[in-house]
C-alpha positions as CSV (number, residue, x, y, z in Angstrom):
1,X,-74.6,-18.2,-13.3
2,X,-75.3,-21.8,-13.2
3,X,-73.1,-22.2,-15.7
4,X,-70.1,-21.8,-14.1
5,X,-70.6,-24.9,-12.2
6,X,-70.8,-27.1,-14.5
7,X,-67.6,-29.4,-15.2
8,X,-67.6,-27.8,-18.8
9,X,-66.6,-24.5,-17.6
10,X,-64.3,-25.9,-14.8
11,X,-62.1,-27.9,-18.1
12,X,-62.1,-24.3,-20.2
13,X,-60.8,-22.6,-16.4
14,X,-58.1,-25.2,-16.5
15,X,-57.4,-24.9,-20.2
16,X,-57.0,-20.9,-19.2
17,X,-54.8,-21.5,-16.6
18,X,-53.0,-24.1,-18.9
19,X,-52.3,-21.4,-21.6
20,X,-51.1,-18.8,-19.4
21,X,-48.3,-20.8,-17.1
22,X,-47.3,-22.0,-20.6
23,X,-46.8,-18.4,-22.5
24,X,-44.6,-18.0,-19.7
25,X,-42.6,-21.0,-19.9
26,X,-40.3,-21.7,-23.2
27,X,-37.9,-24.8,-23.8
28,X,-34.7,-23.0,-23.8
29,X,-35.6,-21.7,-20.2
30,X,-35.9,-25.6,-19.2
31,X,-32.1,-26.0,-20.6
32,X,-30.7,-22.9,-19.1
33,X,-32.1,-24.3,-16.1
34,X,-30.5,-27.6,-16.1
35,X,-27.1,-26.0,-17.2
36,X,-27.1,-23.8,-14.1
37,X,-28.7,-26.3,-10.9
38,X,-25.7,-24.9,-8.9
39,X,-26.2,-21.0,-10.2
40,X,-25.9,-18.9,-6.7
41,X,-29.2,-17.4,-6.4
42,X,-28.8,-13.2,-6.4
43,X,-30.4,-12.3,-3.7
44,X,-31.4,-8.4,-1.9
45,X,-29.6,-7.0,-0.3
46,X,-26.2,-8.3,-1.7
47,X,-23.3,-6.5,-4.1
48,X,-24.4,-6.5,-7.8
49,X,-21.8,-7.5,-10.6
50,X,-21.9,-5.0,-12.6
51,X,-18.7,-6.5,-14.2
52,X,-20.8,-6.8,-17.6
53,X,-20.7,-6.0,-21.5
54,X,-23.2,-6.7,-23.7
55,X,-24.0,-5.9,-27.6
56,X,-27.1,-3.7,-28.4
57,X,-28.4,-4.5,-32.2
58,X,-26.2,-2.7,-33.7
59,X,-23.5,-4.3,-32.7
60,X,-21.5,-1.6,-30.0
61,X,-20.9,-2.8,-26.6
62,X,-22.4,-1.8,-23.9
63,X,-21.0,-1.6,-20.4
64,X,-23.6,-2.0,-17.3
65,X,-20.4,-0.7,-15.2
66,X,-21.3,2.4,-17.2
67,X,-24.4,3.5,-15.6
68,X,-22.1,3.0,-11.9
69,X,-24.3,5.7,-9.5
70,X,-28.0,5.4,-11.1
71,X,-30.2,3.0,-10.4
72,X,-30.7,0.4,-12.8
73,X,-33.5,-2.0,-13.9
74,X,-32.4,-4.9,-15.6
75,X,-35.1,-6.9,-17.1
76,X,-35.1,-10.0,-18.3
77,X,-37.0,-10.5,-21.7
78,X,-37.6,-12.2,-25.0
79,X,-40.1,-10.7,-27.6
80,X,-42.4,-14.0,-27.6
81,X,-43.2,-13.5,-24.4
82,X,-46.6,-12.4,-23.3
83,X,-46.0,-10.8,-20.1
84,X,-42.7,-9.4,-21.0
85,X,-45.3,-7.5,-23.9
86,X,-47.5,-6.4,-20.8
87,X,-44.9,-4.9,-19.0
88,X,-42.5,-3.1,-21.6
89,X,-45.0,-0.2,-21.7
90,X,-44.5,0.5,-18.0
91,X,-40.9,0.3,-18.4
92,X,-40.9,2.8,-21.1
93,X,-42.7,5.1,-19.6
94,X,-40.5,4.8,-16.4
95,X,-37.2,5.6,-17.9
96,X,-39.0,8.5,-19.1
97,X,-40.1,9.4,-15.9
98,X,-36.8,9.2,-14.2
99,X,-34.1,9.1,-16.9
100,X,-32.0,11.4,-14.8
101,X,-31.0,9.1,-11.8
102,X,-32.7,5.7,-13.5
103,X,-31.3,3.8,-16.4
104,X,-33.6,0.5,-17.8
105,X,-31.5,-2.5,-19.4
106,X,-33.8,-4.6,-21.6
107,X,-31.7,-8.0,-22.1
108,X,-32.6,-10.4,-24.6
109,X,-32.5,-14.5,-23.4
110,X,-33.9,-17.1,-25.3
111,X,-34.9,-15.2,-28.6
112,X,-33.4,-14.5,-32.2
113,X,-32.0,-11.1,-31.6
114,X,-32.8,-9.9,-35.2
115,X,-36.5,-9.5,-33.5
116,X,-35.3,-6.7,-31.2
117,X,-35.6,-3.6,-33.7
118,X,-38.8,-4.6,-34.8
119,X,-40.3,-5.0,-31.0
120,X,-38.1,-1.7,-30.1
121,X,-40.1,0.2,-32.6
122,X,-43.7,-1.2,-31.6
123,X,-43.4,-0.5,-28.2
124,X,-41.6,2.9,-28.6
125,X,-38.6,1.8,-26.4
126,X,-36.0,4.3,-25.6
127,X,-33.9,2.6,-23.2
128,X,-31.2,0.1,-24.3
129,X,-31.4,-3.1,-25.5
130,X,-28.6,-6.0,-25.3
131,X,-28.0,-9.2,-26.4
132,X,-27.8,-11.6,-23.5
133,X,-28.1,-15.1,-25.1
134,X,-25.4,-17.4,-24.5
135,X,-24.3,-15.8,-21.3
136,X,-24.7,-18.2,-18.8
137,X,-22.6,-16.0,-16.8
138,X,-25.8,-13.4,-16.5
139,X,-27.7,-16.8,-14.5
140,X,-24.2,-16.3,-12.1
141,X,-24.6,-12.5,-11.0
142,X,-28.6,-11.9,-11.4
143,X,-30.3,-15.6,-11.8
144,X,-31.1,-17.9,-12.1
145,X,-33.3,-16.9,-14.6
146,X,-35.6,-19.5,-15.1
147,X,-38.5,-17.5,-16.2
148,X,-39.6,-14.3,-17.8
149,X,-39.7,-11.6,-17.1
150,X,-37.5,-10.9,-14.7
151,X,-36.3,-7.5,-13.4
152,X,-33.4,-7.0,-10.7
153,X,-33.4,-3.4,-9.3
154,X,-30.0,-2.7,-8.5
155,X,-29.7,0.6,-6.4
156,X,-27.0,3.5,-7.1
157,X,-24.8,2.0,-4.0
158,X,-24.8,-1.2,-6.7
159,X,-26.4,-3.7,-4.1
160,X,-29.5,-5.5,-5.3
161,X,-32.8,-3.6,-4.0
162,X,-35.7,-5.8,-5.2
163,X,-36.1,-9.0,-7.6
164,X,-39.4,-9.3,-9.9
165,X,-40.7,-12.9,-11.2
166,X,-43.6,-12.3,-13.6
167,X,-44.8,-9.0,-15.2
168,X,-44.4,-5.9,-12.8
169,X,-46.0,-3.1,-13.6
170,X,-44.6,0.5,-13.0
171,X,-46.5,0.9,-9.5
172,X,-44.7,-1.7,-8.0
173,X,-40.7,-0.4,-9.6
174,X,-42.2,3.2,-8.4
175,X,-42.2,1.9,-4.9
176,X,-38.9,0.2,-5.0
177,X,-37.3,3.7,-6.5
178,X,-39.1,5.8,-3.5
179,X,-37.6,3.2,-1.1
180,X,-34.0,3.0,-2.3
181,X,-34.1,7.2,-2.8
182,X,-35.9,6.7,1.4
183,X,-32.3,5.2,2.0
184,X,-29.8,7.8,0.3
């Protein structure tokens, strides 16, 4: 294991790291970013807006008032990005799991939404989909969003239970369900 103390393989570690903290990143996050500096930052604890519509793909509003009394999961994606991919199995299989008191929201930022059928179908995703692009009013109730993924658990009293950075994996959003249904 010499090897891995030579300056070589410490350049290819830092090219590794280089790669992953830039799958993450994407220019259009750097200008939401900048539109939003004074974007209150959502925070647990506190009263979700819920006060939203958004389009799936085929075009029919969708109300996130709607699903008032069930916990929802909105999360934060675009289909470019690699640990959104990692996590959207998890997701799936935990609306399955729970799709009686638990209601996922995938919302598109950043991305050409004529992509979403195509990554709906290869990832088997039942829950719905909406168009969040040009909403800088989403960075207002759940950001600011200025990275991805990012999942807000909002609990069936509507305040906000937990806020993910980062791929989360369905361990960690079965935990925050067992703690908000700890609370009921």
């Amino acid at each position: 294991m010499a090897w891995l103390n030579t300056p070589r393989s410490t350049w290819i570690a830092l090219g590794v790291a280089v790669v992953m903290l830039s799958a993450t990143w994407y220019p259009g996050l750097e200008d939401r970013f900048r539109q939003h500096k004074k974007t209150p930052i959502a925070e647990v604890g506190q009263a979700a807006n819920l006060n939203f519509t958004l389009k799936n793909p085929a075009g029919e509003s969708v109300s996130f008032a709607s699903f008032a009394g069930k916990t929802l999961i909105l999360n934060f994606y675009a289909t470019w990005c690699g640990p959104c991919r990692v996590e959207t199995p998890d997701l799936v299989l935990l609306q399955a799991a729970h799709r009686d008191d638990l209601q996922v929201l995938g919302i598109l930022i950043t991305d050409n939404p004529a992509k979403v059928p195509a990554f709906a179908v290869e990832f088997g995703i039942t829950y719905p989909l909406l168009d969040g692009n040009e909403r800088a009013d989403l960075d207002d109730g759940f950001g600011p969003i200025d990275g991805l993924p990012r999942s807000v658990v909002i609990g069936p009293d509507g305040k906000i239970a937990a806020i993910h950075e980062g791929a989360t994996l369905r361990p960690t959003f079965e935990r925050d369900l067992a703690a908000i249904k700890s609370k009921r």
